[in-house]
C-alpha positions as CSV (number, residue, x, y, z in Angstrom):
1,X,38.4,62.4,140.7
2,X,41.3,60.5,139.0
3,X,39.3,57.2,139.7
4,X,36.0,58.8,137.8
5,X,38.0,59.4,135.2
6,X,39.3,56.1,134.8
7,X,36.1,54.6,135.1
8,X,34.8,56.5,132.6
9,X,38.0,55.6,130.0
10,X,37.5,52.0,131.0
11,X,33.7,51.7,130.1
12,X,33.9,54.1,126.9
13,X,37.2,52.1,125.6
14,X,35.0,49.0,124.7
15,X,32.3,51.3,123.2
16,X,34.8,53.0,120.6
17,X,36.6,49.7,120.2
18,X,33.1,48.3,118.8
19,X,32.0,51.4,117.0
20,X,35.6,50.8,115.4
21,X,35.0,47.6,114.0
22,X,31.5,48.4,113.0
23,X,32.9,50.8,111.0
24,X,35.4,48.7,109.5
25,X,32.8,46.4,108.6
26,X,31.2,49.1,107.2
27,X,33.8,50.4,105.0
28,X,34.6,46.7,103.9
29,X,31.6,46.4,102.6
30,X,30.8,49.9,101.0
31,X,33.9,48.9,99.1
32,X,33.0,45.6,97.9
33,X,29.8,46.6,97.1
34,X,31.6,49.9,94.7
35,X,33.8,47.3,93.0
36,X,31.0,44.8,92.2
37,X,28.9,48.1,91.0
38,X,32.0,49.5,89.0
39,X,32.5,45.7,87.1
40,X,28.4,45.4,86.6
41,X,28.8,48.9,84.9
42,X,31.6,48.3,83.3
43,X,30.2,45.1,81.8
44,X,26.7,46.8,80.6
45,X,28.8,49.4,79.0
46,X,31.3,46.7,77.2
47,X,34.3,48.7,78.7
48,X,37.6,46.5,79.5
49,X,37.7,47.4,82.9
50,X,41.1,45.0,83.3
51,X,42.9,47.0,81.0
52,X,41.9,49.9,83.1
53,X,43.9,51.1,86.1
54,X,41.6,51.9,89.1
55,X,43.2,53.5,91.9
């Protein structure tokens, strides 16, 4: 029963470990894509966006 378990750790361990990543890609370039958005926006709009503090 113990070795079941392990197995299954063992082959779902890689899975996370690339759904992981994925998402990190993911939120990398969610983010980028934001910022560029947020600077074409602010650009249309004239607005300084340097002097502006964006958290």
């Amino acid at each position: 029963m113990t070795e079941d378990k392990h197995r299954e750790t063992t082959r779902r361990n890689p899975m996370l470990e690339a759904a992981h990543e994925e998402m990190v890609k993911f939120e990398r370039k969610e983010n980028e894509f934001r910022k560029k958005d947020r600077e074409e926006r602010a650009s249309e709009l004239h607005l300084p966006l340097n002097d502006i503090k964006i958290h």
